[in-house]
PyMOL CGO cylinders between C-alpha atoms (Angstrom):
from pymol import cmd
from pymol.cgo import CYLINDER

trace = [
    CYLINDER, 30.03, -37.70, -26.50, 29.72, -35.45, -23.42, 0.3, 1, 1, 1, 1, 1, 1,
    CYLINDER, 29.72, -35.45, -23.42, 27.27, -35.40, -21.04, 0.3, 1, 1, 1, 1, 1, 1,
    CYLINDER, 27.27, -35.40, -21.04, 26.01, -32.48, -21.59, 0.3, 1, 1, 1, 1, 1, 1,
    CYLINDER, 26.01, -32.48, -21.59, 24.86, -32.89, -25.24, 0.3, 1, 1, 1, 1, 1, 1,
    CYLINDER, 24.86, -32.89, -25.24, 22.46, -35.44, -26.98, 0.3, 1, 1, 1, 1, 1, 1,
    CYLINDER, 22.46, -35.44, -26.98, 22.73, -37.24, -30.19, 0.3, 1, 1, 1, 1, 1, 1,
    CYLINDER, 22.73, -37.24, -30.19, 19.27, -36.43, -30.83, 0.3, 1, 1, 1, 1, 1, 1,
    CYLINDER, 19.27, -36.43, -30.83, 16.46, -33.57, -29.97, 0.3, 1, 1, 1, 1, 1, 1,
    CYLINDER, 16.46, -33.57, -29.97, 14.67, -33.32, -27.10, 0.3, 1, 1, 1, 1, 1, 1,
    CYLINDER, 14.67, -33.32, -27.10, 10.98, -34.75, -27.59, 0.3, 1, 1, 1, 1, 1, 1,
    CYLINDER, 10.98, -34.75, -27.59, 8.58, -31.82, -28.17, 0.3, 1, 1, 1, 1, 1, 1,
    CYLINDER, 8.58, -31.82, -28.17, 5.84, -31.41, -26.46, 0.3, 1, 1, 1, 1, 1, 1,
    CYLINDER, 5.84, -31.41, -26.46, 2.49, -29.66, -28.00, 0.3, 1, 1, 1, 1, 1, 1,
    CYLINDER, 2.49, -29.66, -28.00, 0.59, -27.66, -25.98, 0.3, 1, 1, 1, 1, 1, 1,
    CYLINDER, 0.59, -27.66, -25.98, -2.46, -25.77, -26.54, 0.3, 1, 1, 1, 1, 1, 1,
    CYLINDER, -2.46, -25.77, -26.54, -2.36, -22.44, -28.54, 0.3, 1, 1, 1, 1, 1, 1,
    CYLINDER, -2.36, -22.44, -28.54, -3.14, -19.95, -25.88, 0.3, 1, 1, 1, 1, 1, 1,
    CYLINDER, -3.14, -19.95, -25.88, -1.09, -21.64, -23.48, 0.3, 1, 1, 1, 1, 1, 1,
    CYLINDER, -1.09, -21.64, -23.48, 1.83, -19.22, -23.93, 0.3, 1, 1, 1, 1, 1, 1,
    CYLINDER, 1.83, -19.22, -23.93, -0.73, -16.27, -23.80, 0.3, 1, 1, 1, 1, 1, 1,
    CYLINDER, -0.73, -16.27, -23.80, -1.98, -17.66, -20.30, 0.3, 1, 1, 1, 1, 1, 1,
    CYLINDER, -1.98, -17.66, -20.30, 1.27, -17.94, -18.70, 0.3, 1, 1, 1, 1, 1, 1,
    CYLINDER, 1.27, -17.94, -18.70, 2.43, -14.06, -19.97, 0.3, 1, 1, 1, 1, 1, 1,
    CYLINDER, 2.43, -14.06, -19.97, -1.24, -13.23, -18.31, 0.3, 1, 1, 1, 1, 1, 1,
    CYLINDER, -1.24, -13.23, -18.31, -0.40, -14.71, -15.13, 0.3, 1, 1, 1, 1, 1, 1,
    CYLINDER, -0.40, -14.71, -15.13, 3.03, -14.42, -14.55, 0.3, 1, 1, 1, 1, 1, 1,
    CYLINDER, 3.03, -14.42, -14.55, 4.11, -15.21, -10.95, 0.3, 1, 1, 1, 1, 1, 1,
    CYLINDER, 4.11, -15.21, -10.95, 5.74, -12.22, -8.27, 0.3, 1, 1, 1, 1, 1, 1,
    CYLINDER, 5.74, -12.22, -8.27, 7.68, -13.90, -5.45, 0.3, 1, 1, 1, 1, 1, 1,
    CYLINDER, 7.68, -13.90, -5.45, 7.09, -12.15, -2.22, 0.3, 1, 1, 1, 1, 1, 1,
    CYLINDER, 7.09, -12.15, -2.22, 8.86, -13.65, 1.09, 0.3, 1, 1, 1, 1, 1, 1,
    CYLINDER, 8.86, -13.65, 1.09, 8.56, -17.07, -0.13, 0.3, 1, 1, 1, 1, 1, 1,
    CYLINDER, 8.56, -17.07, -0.13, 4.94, -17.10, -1.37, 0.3, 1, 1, 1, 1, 1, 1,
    CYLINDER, 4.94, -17.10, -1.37, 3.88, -16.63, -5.24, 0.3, 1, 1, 1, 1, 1, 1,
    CYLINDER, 3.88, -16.63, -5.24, 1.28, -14.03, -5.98, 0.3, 1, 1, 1, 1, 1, 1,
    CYLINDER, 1.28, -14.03, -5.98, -0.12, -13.69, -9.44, 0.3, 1, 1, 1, 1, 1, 1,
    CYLINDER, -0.12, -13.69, -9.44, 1.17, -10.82, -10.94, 0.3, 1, 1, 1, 1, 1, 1,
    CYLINDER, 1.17, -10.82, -10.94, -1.86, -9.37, -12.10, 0.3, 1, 1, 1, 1, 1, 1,
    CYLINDER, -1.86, -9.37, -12.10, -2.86, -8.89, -8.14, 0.3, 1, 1, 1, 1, 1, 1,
    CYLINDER, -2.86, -8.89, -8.14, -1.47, -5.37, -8.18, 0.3, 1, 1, 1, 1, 1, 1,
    CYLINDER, -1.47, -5.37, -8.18, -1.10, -4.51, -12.48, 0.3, 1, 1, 1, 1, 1, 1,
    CYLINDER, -1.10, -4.51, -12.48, 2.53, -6.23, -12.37, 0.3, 1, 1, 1, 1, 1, 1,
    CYLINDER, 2.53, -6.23, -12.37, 3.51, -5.02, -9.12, 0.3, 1, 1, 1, 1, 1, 1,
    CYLINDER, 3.51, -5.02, -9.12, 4.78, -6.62, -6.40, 0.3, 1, 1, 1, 1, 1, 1,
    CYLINDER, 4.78, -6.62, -6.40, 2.86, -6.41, -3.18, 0.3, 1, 1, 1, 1, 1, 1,
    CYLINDER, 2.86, -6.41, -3.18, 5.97, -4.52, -1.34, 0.3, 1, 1, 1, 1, 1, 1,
    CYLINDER, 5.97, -4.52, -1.34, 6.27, -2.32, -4.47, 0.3, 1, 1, 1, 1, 1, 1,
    CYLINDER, 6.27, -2.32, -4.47, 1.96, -1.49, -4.26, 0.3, 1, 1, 1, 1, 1, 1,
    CYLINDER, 1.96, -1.49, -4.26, 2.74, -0.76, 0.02, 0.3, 1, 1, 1, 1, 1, 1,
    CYLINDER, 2.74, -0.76, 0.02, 5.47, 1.68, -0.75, 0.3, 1, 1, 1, 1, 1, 1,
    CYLINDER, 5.47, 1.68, -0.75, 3.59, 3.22, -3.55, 0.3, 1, 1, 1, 1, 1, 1,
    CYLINDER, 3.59, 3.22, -3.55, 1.09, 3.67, -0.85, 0.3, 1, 1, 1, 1, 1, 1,
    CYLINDER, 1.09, 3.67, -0.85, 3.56, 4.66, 1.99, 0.3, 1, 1, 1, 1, 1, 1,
    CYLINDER, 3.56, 4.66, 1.99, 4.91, 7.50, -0.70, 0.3, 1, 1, 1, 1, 1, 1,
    CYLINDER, 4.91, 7.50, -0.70, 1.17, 9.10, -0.92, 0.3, 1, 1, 1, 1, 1, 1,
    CYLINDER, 1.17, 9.10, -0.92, 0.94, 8.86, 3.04, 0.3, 1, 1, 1, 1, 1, 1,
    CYLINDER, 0.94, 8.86, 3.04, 4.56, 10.48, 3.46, 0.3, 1, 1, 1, 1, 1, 1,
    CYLINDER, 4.56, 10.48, 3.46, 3.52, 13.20, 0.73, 0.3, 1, 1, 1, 1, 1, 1,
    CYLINDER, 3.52, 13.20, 0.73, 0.09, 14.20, 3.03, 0.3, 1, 1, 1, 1, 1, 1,
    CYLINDER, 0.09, 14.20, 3.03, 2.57, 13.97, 6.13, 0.3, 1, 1, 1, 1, 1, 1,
    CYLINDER, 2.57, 13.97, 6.13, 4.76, 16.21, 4.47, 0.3, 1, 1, 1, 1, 1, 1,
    CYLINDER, 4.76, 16.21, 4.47, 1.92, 18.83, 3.73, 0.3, 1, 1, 1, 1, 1, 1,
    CYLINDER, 1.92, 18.83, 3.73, 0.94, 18.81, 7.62, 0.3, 1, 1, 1, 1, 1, 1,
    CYLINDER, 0.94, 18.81, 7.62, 3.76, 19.51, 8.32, 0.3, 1, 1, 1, 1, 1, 1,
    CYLINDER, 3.76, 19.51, 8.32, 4.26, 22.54, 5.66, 0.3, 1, 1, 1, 1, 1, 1,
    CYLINDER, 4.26, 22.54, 5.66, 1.38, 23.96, 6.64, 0.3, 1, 1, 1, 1, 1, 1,
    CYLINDER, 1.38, 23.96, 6.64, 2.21, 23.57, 10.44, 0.3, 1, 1, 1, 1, 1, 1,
    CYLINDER, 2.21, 23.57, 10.44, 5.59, 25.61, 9.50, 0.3, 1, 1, 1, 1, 1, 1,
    CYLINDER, 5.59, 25.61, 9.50, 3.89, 28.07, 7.61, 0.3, 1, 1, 1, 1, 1, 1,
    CYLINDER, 3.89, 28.07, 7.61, 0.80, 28.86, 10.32, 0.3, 1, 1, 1, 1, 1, 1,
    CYLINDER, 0.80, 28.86, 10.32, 4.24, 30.21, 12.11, 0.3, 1, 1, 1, 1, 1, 1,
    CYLINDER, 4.24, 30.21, 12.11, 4.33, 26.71, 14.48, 0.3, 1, 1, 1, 1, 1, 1,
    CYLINDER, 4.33, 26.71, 14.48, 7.60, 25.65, 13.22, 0.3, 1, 1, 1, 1, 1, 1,
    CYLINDER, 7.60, 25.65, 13.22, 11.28, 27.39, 14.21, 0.3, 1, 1, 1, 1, 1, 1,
    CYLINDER, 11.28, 27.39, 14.21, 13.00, 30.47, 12.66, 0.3, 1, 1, 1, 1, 1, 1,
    CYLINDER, 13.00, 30.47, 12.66, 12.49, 31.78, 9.39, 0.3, 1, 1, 1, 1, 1, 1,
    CYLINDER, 12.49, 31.78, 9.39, 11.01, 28.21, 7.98, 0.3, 1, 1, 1, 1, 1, 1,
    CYLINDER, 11.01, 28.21, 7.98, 8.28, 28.81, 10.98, 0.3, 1, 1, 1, 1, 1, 1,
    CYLINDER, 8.28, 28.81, 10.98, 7.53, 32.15, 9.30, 0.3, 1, 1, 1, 1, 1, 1,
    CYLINDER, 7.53, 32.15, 9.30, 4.12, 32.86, 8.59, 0.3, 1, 1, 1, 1, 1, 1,
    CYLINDER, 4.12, 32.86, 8.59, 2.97, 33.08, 4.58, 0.3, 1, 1, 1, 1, 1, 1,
    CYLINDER, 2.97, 33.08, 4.58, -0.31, 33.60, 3.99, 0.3, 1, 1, 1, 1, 1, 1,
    CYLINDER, -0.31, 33.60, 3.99, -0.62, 32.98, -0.02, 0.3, 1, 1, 1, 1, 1, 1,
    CYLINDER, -0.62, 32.98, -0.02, 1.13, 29.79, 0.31, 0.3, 1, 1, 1, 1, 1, 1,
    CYLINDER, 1.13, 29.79, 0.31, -1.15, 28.52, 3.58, 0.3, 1, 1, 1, 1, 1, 1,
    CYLINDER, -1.15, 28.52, 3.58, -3.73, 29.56, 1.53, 0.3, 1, 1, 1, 1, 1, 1,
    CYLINDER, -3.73, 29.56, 1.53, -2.56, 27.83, -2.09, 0.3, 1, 1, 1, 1, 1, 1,
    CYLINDER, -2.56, 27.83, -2.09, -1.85, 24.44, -0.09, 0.3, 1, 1, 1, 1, 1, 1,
    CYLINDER, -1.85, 24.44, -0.09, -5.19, 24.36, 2.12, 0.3, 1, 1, 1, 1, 1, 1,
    CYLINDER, -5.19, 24.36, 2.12, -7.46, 24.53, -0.94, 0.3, 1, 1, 1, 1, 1, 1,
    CYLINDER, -7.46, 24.53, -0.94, -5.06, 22.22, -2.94, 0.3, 1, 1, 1, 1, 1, 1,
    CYLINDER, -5.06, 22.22, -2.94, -6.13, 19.86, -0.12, 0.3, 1, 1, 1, 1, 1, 1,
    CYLINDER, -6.13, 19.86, -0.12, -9.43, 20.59, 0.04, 0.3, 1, 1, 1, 1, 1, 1,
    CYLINDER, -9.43, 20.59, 0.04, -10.40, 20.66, -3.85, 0.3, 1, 1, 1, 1, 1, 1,
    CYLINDER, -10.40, 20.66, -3.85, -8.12, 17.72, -4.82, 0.3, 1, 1, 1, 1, 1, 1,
    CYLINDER, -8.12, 17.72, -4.82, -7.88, 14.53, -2.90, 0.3, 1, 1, 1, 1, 1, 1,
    CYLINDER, -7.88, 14.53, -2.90, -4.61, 12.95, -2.29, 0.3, 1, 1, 1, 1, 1, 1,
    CYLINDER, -4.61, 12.95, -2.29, -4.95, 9.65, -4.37, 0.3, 1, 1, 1, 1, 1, 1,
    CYLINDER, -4.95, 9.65, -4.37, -1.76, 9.51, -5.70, 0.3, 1, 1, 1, 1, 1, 1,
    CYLINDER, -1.76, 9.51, -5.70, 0.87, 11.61, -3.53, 0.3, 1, 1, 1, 1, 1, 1,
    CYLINDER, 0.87, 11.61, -3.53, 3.23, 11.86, -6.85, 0.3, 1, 1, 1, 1, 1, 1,
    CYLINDER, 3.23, 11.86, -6.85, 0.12, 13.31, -9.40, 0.3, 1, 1, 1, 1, 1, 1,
    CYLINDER, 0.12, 13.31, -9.40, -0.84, 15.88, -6.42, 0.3, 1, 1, 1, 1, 1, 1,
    CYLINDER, -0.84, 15.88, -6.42, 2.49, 17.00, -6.67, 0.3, 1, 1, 1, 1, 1, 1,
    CYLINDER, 2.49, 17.00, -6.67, 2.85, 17.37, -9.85, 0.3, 1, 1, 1, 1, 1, 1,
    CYLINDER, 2.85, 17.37, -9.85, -0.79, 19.44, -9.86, 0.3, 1, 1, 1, 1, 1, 1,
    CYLINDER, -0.79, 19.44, -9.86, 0.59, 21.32, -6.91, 0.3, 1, 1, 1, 1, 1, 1,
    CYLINDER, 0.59, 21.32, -6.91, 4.05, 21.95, -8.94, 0.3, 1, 1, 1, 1, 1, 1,
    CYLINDER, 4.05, 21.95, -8.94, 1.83, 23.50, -12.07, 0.3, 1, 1, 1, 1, 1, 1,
    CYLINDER, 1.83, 23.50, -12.07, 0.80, 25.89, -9.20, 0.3, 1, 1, 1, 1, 1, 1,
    CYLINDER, 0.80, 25.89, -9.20, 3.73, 27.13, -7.05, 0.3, 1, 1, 1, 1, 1, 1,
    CYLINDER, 3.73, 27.13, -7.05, 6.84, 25.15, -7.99, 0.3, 1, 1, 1, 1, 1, 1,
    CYLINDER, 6.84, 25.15, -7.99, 8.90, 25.88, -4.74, 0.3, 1, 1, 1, 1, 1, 1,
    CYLINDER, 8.90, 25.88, -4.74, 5.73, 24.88, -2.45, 0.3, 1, 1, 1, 1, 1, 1,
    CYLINDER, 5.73, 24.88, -2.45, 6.02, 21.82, -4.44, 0.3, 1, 1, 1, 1, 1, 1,
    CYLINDER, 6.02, 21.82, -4.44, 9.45, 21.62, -4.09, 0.3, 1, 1, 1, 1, 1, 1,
    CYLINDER, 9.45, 21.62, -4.09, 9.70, 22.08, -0.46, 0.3, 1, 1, 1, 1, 1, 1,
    CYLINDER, 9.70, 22.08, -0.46, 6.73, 19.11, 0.03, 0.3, 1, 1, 1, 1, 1, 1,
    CYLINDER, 6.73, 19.11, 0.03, 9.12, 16.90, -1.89, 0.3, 1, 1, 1, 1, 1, 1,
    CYLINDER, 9.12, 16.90, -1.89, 11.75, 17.90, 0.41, 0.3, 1, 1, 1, 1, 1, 1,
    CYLINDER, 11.75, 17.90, 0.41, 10.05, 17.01, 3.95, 0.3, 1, 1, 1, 1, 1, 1,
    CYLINDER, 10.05, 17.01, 3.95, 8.60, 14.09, 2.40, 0.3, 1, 1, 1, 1, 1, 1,
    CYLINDER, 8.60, 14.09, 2.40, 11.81, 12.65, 1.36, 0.3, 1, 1, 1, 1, 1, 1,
    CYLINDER, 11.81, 12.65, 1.36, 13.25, 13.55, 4.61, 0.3, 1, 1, 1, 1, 1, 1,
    CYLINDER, 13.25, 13.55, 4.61, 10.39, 12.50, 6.99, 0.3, 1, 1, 1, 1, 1, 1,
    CYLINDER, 10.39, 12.50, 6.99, 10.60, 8.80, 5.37, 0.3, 1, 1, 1, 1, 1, 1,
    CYLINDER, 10.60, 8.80, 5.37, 14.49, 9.20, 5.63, 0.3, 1, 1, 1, 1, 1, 1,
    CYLINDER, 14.49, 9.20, 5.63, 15.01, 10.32, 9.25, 0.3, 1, 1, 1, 1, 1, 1,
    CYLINDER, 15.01, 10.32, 9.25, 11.65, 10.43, 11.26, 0.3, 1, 1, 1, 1, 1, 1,
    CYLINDER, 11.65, 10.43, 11.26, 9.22, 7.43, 10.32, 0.3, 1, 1, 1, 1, 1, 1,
    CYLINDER, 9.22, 7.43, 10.32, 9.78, 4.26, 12.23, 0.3, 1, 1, 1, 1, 1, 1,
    CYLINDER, 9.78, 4.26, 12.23, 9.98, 1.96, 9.95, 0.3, 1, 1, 1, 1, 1, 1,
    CYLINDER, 9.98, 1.96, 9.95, 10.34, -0.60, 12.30, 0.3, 1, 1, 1, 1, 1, 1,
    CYLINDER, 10.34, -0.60, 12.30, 7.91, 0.79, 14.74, 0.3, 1, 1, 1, 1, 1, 1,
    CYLINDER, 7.91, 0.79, 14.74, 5.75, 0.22, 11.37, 0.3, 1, 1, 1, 1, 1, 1,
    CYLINDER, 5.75, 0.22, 11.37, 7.01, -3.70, 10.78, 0.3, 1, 1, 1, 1, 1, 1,
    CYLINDER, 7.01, -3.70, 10.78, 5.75, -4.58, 14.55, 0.3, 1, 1, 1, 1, 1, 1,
    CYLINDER, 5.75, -4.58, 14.55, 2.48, -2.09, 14.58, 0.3, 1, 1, 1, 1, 1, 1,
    CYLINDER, 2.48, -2.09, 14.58, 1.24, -4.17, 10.70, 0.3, 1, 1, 1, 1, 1, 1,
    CYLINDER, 1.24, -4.17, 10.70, 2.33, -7.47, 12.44, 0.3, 1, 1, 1, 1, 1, 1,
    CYLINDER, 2.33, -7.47, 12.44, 0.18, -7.13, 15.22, 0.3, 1, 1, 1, 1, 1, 1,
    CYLINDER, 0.18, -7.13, 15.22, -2.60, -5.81, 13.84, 0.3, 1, 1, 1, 1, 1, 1,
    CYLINDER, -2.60, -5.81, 13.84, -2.79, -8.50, 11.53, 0.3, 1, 1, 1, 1, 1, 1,
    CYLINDER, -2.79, -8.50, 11.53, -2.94, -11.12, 14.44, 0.3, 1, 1, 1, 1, 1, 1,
    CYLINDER, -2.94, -11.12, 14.44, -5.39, -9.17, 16.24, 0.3, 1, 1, 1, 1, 1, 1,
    CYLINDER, -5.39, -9.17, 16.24, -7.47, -8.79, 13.32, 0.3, 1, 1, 1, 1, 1, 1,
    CYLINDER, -7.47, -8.79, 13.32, -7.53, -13.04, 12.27, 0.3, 1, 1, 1, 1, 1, 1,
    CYLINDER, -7.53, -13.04, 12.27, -8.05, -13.47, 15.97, 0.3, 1, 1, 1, 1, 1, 1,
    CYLINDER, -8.05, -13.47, 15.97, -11.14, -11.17, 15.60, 0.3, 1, 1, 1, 1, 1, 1,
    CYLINDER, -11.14, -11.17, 15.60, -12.35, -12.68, 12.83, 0.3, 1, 1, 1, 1, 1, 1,
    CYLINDER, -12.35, -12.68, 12.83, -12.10, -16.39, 14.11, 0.3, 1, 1, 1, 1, 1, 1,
    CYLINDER, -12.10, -16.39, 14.11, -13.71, -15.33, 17.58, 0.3, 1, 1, 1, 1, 1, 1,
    CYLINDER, -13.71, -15.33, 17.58, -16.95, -13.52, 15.33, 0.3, 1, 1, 1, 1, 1, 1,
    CYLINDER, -16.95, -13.52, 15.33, -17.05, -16.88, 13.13, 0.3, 1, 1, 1, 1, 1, 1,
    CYLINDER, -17.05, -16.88, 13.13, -16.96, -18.89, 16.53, 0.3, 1, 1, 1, 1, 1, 1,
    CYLINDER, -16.96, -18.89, 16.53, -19.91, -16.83, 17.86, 0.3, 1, 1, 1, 1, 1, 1,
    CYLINDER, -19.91, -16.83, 17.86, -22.34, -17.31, 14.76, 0.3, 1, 1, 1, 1, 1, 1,
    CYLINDER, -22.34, -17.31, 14.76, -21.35, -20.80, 14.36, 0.3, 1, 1, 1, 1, 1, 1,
    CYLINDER, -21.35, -20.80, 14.36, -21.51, -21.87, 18.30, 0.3, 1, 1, 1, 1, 1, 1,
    CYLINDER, -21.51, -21.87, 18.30, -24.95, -19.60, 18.55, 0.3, 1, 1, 1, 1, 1, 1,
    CYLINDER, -24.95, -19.60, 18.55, -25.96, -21.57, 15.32, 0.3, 1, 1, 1, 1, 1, 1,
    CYLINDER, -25.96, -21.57, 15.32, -25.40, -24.98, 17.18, 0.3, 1, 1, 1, 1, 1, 1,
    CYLINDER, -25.40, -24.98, 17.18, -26.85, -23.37, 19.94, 0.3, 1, 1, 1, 1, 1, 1,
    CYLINDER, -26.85, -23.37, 19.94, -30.54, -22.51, 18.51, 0.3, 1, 1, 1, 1, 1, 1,
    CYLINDER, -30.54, -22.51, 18.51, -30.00, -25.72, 16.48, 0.3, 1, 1, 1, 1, 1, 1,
    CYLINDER, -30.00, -25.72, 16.48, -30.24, -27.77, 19.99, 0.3, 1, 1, 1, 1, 1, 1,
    CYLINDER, -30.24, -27.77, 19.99, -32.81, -26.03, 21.26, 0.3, 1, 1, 1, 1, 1, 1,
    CYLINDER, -32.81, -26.03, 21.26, -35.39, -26.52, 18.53, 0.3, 1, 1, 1, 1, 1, 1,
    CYLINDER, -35.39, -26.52, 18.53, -34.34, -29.88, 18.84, 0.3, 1, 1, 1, 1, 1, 1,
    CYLINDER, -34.34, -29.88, 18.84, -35.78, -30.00, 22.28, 0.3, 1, 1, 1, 1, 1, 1,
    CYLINDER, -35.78, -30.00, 22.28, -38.38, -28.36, 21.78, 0.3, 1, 1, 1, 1, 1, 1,
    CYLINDER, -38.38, -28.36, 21.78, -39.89, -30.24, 18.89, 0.3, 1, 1, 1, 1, 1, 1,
    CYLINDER, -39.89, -30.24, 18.89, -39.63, -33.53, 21.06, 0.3, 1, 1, 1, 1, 1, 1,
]
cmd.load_cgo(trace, "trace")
């Protein structure tokens, strides 16, 4: 007999019912090391819900910049001026709010297919060529220590004025 095989069954264990059901409900997404519950961010990973995010800010980038190039502040015939599409792309932005940059797109590609079309195009080359992604890395890094450091000097203040006021009725009730 080998090693790997047994001359009888592993023992079964029983386990509650729902038990399966509770582990597909909470299913585990490794991120850097850590585990976060899957159901966090409907399944997705927390680096897959950031770039979700990230595409939505690239896609209002992208329309800054369109409508920079089409007030006639960009170079050569792009820079042109166009009136009906400045127009079209102002009040998409002011009537519908960018929630998801991908579903404004596909709103804004019901209404002028190559405006959409050329949105899709600076988006996907501002996030290719011109955002710093690791400009980005170090900015989110920081701010993240600055903010915990923030939040531990508040706590410090309540609970030191809190020991504070605490000694002094102390004293004075003496």
């Amino acid at each position: 007999m080998s090693a790997l095989t047994c001359s009888r069954p592993l023992p079964v264990f029983r386990q509650h019912p729902r038990a399966a059901l509770r582990a597909q409900r909470f299913q585990l997404v490794r991120a850097a090391g850590m585990y976060v519950p899957s159901d966090s961010f409907q399944g997705k990973s927390p680096e897959k819900k950031a770039a979700i995010a990230l595409r939505t800010m690239f896609t209002f980038v992208a329309c800054k910049v369109v409508l920079s190039q089409l007030a006639g502040r960009g170079r050569g015939e792009i820079g042109a001026y166009n009136t009906e599409h400045y127009s079209l792309l102002m009040t998409m932005l002011e009537e519908k709010p960018m929630k998801d940059g991908d579903e404004w797109l596909s709103t804004m590609m019901r209404k002028d297919k190559m405006l959409a079309m050329r949105i899709m195009d600076v988006r996907a080359a501002y996030c290719v060529e011109d955002f710093e992604w690791e400009m980005c890395r170090k900015i989110a890094r920081q701010d993240m220590k600055d903010a915990n450091v923030n939040l531990m000097r508040q706590y410090a203040d309540i609970a030191f004025a809190k020991q504070v006021d605490g000694n002094n009725e102390a004293h004075l009730s003496k």
